[in-house]
DOVOGU-203417 format. One line per field, with one value per residue (C-alpha): residue in one letter; x, y, z. Coordinates in steps of 0.05 Angstrom, whole numbers, plus 5000, padded with zeros to 4 digits. Each point is the difference from the previous one (the first is absolute). Layout:
DOVOGU-203417
res: (A | ...)
u: (X | ...)
v: (Y | ...)
w: (Z | ...)
END
This chain:
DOVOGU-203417
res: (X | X | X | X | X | X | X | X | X | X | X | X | X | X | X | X | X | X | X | X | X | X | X | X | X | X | X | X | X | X | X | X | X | X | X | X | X | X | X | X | X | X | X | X | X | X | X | X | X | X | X | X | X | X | X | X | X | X | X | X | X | X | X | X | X | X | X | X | X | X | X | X | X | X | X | X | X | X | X | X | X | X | X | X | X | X | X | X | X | X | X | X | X | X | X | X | X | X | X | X | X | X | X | X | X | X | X | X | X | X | X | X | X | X | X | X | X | X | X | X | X | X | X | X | X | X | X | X | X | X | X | X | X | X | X | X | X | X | X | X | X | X | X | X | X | X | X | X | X | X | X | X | X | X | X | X | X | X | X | X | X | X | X | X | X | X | X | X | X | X | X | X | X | X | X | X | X | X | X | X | X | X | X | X | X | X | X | X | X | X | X | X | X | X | X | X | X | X | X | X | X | X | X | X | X | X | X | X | X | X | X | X | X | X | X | X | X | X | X | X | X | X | X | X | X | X | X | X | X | X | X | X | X | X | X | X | X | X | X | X | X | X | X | X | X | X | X | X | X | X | X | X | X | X | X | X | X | X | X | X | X | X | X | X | X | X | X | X | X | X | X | X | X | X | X | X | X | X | X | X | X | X | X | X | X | X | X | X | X | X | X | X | X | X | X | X | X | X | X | X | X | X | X | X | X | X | X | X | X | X | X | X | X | X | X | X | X | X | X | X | X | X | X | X | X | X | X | X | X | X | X | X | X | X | X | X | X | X | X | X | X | X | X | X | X | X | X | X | X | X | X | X | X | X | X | X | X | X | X | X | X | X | X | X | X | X | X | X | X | X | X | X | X | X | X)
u: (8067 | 5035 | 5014 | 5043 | 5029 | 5025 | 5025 | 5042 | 5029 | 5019 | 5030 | 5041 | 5021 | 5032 | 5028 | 5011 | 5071 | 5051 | 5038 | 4938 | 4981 | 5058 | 5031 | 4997 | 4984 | 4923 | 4972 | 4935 | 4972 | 5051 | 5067 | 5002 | 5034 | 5015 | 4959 | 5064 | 5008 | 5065 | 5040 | 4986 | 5011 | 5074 | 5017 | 4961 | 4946 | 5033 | 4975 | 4932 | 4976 | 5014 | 4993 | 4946 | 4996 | 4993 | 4923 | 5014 | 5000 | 4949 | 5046 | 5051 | 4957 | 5022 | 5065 | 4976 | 5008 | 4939 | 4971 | 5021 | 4989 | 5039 | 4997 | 5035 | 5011 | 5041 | 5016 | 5021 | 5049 | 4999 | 5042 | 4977 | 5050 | 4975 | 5036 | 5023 | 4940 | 5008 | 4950 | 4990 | 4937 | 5001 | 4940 | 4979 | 4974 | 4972 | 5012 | 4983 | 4966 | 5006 | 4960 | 4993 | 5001 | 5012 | 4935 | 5009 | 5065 | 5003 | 4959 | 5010 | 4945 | 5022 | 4976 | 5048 | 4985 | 5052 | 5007 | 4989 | 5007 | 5016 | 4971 | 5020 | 5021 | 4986 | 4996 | 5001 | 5004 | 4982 | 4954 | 4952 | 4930 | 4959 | 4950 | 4940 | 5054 | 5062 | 5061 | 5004 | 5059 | 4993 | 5035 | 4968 | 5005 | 5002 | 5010 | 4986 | 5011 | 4979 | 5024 | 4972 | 5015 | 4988 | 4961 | 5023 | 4966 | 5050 | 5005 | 5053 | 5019 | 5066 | 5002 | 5061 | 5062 | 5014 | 4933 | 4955 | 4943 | 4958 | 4935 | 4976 | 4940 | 5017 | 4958 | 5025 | 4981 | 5009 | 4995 | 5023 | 4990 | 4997 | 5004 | 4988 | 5018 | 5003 | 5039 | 4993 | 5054 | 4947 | 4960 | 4967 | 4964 | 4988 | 5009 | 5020 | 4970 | 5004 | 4963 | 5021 | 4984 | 5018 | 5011 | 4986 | 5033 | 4976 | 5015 | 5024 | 5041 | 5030 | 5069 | 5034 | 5072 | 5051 | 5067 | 5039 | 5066 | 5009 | 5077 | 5030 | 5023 | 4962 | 4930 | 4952 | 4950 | 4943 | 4927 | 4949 | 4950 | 4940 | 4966 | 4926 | 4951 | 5020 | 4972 | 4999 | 4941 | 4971 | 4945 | 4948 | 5030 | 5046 | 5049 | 5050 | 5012 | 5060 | 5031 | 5049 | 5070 | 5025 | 5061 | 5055 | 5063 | 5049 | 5064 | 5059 | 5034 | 5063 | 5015 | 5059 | 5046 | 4994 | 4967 | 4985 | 4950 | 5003 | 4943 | 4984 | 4924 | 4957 | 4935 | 4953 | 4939 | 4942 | 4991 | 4969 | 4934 | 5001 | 4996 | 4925 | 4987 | 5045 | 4993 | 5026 | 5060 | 5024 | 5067 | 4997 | 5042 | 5013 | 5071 | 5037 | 5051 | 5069 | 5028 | 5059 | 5022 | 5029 | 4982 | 5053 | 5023 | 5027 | 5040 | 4960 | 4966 | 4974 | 5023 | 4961 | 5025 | 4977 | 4982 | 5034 | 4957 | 5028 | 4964 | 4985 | 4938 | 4990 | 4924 | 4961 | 4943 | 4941 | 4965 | 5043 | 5019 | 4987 | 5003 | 5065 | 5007 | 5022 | 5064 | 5023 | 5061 | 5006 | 5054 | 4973 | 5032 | 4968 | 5005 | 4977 | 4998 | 4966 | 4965 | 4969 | 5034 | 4988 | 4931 | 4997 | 5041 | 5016 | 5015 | 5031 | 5010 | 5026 | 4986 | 5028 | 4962 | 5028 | 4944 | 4999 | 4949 | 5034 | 5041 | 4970 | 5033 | 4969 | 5040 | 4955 | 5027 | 4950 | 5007 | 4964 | 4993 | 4959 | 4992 | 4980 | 4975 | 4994 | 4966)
v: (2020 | 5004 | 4926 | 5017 | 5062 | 4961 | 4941 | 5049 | 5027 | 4932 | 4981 | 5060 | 4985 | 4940 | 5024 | 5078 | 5012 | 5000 | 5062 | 5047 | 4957 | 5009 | 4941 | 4917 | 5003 | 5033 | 4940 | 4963 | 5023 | 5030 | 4994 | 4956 | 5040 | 4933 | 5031 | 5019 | 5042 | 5045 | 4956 | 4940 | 5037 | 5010 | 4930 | 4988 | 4973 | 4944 | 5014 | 5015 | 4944 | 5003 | 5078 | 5033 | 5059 | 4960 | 4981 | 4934 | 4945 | 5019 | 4949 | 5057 | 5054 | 4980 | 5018 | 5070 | 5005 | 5033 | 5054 | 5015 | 5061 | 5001 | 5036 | 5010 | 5038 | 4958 | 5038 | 4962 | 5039 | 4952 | 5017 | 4940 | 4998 | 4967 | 5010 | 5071 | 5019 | 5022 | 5012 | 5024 | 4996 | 5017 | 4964 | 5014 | 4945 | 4993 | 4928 | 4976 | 5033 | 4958 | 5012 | 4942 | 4994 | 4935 | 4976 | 4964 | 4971 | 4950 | 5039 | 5046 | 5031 | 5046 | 5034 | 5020 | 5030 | 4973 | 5014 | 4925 | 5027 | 5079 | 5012 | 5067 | 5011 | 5039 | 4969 | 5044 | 4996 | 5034 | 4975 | 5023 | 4986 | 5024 | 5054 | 5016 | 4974 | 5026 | 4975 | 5034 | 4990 | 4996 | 4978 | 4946 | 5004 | 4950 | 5020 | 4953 | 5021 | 4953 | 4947 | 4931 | 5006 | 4951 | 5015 | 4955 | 4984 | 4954 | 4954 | 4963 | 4973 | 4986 | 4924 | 5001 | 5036 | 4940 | 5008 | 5054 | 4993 | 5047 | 5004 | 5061 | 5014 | 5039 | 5061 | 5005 | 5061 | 5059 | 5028 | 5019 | 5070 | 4998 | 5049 | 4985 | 5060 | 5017 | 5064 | 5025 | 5042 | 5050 | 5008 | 5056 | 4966 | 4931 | 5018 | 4942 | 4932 | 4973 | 4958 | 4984 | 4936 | 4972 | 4927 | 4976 | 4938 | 4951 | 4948 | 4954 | 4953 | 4966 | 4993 | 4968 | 4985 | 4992 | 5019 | 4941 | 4990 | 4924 | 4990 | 5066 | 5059 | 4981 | 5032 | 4961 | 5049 | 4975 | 5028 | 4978 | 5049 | 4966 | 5044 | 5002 | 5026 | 5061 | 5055 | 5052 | 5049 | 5069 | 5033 | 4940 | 4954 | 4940 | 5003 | 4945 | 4946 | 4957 | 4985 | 5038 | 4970 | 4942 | 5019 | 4944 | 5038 | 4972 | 5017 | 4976 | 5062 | 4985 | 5042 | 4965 | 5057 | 5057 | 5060 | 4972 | 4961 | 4957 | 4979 | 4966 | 5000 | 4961 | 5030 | 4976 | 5028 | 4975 | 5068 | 4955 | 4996 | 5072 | 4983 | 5001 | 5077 | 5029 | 4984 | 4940 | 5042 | 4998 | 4966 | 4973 | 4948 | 4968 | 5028 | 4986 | 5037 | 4987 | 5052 | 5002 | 5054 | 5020 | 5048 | 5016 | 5052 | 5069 | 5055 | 5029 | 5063 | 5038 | 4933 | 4955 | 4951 | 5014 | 4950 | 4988 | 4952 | 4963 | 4959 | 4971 | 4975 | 4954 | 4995 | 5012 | 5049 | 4961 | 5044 | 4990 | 5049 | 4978 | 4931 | 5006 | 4984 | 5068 | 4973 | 5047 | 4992 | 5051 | 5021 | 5036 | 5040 | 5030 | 5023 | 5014 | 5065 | 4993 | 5055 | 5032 | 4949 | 4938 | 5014 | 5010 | 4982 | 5041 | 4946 | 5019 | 4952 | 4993 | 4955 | 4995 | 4965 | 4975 | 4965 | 4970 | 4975 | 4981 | 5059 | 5053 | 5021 | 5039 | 5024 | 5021 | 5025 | 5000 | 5046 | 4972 | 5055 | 4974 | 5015 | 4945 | 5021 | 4955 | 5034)
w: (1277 | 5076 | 4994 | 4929 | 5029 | 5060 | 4954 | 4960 | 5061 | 5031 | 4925 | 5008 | 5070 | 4973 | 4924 | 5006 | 4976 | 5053 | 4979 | 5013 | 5052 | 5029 | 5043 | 5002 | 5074 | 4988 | 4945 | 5013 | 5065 | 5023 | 5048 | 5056 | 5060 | 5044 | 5065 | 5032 | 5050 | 5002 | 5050 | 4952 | 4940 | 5017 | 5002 | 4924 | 5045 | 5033 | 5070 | 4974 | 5035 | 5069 | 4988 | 5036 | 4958 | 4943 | 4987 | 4967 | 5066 | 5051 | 5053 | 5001 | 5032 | 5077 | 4976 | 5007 | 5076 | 5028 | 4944 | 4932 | 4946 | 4936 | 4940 | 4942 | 4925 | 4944 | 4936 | 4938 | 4951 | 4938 | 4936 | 4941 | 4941 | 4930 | 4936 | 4995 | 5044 | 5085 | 5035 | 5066 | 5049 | 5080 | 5047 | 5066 | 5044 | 5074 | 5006 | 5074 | 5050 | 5068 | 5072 | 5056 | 5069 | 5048 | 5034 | 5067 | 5013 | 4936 | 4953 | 4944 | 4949 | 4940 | 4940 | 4936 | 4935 | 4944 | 4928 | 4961 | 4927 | 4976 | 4931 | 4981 | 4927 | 4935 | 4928 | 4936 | 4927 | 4925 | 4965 | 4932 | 4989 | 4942 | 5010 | 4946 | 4951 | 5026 | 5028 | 5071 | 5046 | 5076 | 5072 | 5042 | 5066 | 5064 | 5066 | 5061 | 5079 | 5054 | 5043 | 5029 | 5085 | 5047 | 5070 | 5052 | 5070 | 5041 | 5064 | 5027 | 5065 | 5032 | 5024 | 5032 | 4992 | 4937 | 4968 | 4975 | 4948 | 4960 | 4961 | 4952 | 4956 | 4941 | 4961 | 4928 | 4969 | 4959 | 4934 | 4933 | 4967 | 4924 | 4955 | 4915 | 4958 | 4924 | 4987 | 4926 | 4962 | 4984 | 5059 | 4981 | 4943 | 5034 | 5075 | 5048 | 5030 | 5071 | 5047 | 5066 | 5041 | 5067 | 5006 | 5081 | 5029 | 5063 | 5030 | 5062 | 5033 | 5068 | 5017 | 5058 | 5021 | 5064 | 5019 | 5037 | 5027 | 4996 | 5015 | 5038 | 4964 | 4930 | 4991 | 4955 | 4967 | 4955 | 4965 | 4970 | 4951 | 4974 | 4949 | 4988 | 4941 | 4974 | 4943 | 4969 | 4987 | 4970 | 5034 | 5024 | 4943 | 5007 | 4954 | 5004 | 5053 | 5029 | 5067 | 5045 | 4990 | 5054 | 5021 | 5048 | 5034 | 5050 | 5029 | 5040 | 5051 | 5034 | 5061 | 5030 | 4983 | 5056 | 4969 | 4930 | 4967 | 4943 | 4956 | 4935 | 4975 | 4948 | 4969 | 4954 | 4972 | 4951 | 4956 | 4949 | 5043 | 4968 | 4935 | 4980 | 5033 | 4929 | 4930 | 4956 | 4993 | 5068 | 5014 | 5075 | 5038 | 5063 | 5041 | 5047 | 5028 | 5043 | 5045 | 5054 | 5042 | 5070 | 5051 | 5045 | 5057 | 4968 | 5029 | 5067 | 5000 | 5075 | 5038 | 4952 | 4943 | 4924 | 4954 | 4931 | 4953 | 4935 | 4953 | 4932 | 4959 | 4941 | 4966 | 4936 | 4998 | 4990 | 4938 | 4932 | 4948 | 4924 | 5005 | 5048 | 5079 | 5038 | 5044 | 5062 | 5047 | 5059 | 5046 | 5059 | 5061 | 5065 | 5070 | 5054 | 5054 | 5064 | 5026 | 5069 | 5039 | 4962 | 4995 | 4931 | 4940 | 4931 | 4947 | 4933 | 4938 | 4937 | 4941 | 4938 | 4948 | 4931 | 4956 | 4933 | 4949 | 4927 | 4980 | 5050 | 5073 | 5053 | 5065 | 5051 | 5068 | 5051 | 5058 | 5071 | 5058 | 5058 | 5074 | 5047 | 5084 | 5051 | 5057)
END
């Protein structure tokens, strides 16, 4: 009887209807944040991988200098318009937690906490269903909060001042709280039904990647993520298994111009591995994603330069909506105010989201406030 009741709930993850669900961006197992940290987020994710702050290529932690702490909040305000129908939803995310310190002269160890997938939505509709011979009408109810995150423990090591490398071992887990209601018109004759569940996932995988500067002034960034089994369970039970998604990024940064930075990224990710942890009904796809953006020197503020970031983002969302591929094109803009001296760094970002699947938009605007120290 668990095994059905979780079946339903995954069928419902994938078909609920949008308009009570309330936005594109939440289908299938949820929304995929990108893992970026605020700085990155500002250029669409462009620097993400020569970012330290971003928990995505382990060979970009030396770029810390010698400690880092970050943390940050990202709140989503999403309005999703279909026929006559708006709807508007607000979620709160803690997406990357960052802490590292350099070890030796060469040597740099760090732990981060990222969101991979945010599955927070609510699905609801009327229904009737005969009762000792009578018609009986009622409102079934979905509601789903939970997130996949990603627990990251990192090395790298600084070569020279050309080369640095990384390697990570990854912690996937989390879970999904369900809720399955029946509401009748007359509850004082028939009452109400609900039974809640919660859905666990786990699993694993390795990562590497380096940071090289080949010819001068053009950074080479690269990673690797190779996923490992992963499934889901309730209680003791297994109930579904498939492997952690692979995921390739690279990018090219150009520093030649004093102050600024220039990057264009690449990232591609096998969300299909996925596919067996839902039900037959789950749309899921393979992206990749393109972004470009530019950091460069701002007005200065206590003797010290600000940053001003810039940057756009083209990808599909890798879970579907009725039989239709979920498109999204982001603008983003950031900065950046250094604090105490240089010693630590508020970052503030921007991004505005449009997405499309058939004849349904979304616009999300997603608001990144996060505070790096470098002791």
């Amino acid at each position: 009887m668990r095994r059905l009741f979780l079946s339903t709930v995954l069928a419902a993850a994938s078909a609920a209807p949008l308009v009570a669900q309330g936005a594109l961006s939440v289908q299938g197992f949820g929304y995929p944040a990108g893992q970026l940290g605020t700085r990155a987020a500002g250029t669409a994710g462009a620097v993400a991988e020569t970012d330290a702050g971003s928990p995505l290529n382990p060979g970009a932690l030396p770029g810390a200098g010698r400690a880092i702490f970050s943390f940050q909040i990202d709140p989503e305000f999403r309005q999703v318009k279909v026929g006559g129908a708006t709807v508007n939803t607000t979620t709160a995310r803690f997406p990357v937690i960052n802490i590292g310190t350099r070890l030796m002269a060469r040597g740099f160890v760090g732990v981060s906490f990222s969101t991979l997938l945010d599955r927070t939505w609510d699905a609801s509709y009327s229904d009737s269903v005969t009762v000792a011979g009578d018609r009986v009408h009622s409102t079934v109810a979905t509601t789903v909060r939970g997130a996949i995150s990603d627990a990251r423990l990192a090395f790298a090591w600084q070569f020279s001042e050309k080369l640095q490398a990384g390697l990570a071992f990854h912690a996937l887990t989390g879970a999904s709280r369900m809720n399955l209601s029946r509401e009748f018109t007359d509850s004082t004759t028939f009452g109400s039904l609900s039974q809640n569940s919660v859905l666990s996932y786990a699993g694993s995988a390795v990562s590497a990647g380096i940071v090289t500067l080949p010819v001068p002034h053009l950074f080479v960034g690269a990673s690797i993520r190779l996923g490992g089994a992963m499934n889901t369970r309730t209680g003791d039970s297994v109930v579904t298994r498939a492997k952690v998604p692979n995921r390739y990024g690279a990018s090219l940064t150009y520093d030649g111009i004093p102050g600024s930075l220039i990057a264009v990224r690449i990232n591609h990710e096998q969300w299909s591995r996925m596919r067996s942890l839902g039900s037959s009904a789950l749309q899921v796809k393979d992206v990749t994603e393109l972004s470009a953006g530019v950091d460069f020197a701002g007005p200065r503020f206590q003797g010290q330069s600000t940053q001003v970031r810039l940057g756009a983002r083209t990808r599909d969302l890798p879970f579907g909506w009725n039989g239709n591929t979920v498109s999204e094109r982001t603008l983003a803009i950031g900065g950046g105010l250094p604090l105490a001296r240089g010693w630590a760094m508020l970052d503030v970002s921007v991004q505005r989201a449009l997405r499309k699947a058939g004849d349904v938009t979304e616009q999300g605007t997603i608001l990144s406030v996060g505070l790096t120290v470098r002791p």
